[in-house]
C-alpha positions as CSV (number, residue, x, y, z in Angstrom):
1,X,31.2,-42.6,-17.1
2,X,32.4,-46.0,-18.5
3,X,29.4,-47.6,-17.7
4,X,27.1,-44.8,-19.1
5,X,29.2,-45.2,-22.7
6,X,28.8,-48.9,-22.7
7,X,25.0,-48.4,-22.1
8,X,24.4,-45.4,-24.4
9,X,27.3,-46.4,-27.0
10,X,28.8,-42.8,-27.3
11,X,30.1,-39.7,-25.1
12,X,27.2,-37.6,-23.1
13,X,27.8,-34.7,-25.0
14,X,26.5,-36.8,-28.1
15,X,23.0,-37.6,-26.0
16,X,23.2,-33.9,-24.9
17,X,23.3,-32.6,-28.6
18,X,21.5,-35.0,-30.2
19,X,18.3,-33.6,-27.2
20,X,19.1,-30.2,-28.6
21,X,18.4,-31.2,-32.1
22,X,15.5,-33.1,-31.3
23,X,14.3,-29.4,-28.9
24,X,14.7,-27.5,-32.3
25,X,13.1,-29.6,-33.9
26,X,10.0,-30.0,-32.1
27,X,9.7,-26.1,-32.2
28,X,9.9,-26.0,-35.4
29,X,7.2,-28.2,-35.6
30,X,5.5,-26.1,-33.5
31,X,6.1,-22.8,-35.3
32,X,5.1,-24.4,-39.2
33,X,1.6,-26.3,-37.3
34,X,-0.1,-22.4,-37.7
35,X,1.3,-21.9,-40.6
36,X,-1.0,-22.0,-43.4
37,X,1.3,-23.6,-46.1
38,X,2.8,-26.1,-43.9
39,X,1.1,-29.1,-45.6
40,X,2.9,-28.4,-48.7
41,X,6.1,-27.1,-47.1
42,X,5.8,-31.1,-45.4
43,X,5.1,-32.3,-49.0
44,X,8.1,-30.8,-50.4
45,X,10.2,-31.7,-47.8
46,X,9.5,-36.0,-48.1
47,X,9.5,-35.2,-52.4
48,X,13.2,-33.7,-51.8
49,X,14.1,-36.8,-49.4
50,X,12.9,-39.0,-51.6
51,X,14.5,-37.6,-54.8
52,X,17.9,-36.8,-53.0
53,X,18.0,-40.5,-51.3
54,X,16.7,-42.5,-54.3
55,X,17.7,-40.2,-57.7
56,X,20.2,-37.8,-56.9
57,X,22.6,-40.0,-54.0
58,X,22.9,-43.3,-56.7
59,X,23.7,-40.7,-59.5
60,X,26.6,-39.2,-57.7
61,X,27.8,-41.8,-55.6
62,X,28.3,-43.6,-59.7
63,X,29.7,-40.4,-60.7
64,X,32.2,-40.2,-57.8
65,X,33.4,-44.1,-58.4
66,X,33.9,-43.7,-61.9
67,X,36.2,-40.6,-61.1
68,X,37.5,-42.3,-58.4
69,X,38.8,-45.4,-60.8
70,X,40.1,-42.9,-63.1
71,X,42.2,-40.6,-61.1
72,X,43.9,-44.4,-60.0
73,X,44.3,-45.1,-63.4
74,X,46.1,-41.8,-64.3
75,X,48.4,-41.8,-60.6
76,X,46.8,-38.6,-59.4
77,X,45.4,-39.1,-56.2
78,X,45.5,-36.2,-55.2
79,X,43.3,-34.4,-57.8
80,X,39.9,-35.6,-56.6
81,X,38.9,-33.3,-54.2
82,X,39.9,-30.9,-56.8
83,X,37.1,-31.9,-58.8
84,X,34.5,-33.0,-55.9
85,X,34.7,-29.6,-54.4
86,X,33.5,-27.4,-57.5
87,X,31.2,-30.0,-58.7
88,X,29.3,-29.9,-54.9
89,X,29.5,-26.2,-54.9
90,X,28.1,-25.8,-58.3
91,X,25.4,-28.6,-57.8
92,X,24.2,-26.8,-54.2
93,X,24.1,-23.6,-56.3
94,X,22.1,-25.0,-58.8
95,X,19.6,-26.6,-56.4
96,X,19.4,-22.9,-54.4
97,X,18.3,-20.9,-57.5
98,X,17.0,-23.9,-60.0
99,X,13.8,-21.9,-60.2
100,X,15.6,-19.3,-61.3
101,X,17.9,-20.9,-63.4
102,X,15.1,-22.5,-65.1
103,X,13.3,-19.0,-65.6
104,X,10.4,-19.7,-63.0
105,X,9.0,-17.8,-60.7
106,X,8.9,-14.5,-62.2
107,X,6.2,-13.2,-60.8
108,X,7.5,-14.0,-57.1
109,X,10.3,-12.4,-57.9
110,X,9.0,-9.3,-59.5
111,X,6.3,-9.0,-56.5
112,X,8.9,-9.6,-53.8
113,X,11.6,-7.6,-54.9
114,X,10.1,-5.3,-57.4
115,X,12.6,-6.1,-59.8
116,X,12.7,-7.6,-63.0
117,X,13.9,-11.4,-63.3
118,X,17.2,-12.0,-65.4
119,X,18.2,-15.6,-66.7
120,X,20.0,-17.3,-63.8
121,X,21.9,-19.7,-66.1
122,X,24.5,-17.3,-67.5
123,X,25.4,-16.2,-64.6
124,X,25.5,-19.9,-62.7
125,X,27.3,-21.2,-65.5
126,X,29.8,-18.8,-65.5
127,X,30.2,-19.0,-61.4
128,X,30.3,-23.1,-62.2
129,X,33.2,-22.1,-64.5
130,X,35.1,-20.0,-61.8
131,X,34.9,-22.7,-59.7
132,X,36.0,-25.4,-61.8
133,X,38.9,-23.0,-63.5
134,X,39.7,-22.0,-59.5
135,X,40.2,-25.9,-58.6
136,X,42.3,-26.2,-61.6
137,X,44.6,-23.3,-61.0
138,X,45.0,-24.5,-57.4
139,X,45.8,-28.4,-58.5
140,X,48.2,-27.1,-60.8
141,X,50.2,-25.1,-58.4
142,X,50.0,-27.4,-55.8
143,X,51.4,-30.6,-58.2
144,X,54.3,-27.5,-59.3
145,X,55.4,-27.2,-56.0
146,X,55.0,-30.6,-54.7
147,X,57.4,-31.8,-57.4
């Protein structure tokens, strides 16, 4: 066993999930190579690696070390997570229904779900709110109790 770990570098049960990754991975492959639209579903996938990795990941890794330096300036540690955790809910939220919050797709919409389309950013802003509003409750109780 110690001699597999020197040789490999980690545990077999890494080696053993990281083969099961690769297994559903390959059948996905397998399922999207009939599909008609895979092409552009492969096109969207690099375009949203390539924006997260080279856009999105420097803009928030700035954003986190600015907070970072100022929550050490003020001598609240402890109130970072309180604002990473709403901010990365909010921001997953707004990448799930940006179409929506941008008032696209309408006609998807209406021909998927026979519905009319309403204005997604009300309602995103408002669950953005909750979040943030949530977080601040929660920091405030837990800086009342701690002291």
């Amino acid at each position: 066993m110690a001699r597999f770990r020197r040789a490999y570098g980690a545990a077999p049960w890494h080696l053993l999930l990281l083969l099961g990754c690769f297994a559903v991975t390959g059948w996905i492959v397998l399922r999207l190579a009939g599909e008609p639209t895979a092409v552009w579903m492969l096109l969207w996938f690099l375009g949203a690696v390539v924006a997260h990795d080279l856009l999105l990941f420097p803009v928030y890794a700035l954003a986190d070390r600015a907070l970072r330096a100022g929550v050490r300036r003020r001598g609240a540690p402890s109130a970072l997570n309180h604002v990473r955790v709403p901010a990365l809910a909010a921001g997953l939220l707004l990448l799930v229904h940006l179409p929506g919050v941008l008032g696209l797709g309408d006609g998807t919409y209406r021909g998927a779900t026979g519905l009319e389309p309403r204005p997604l950013l009300a309602r995103w802003l408002a669950v953005s709110a909750a979040l943030f509003a949530a977080s601040a409750a929660l920091y405030v109780l837990r800086r009342r109790r701690h002291r």
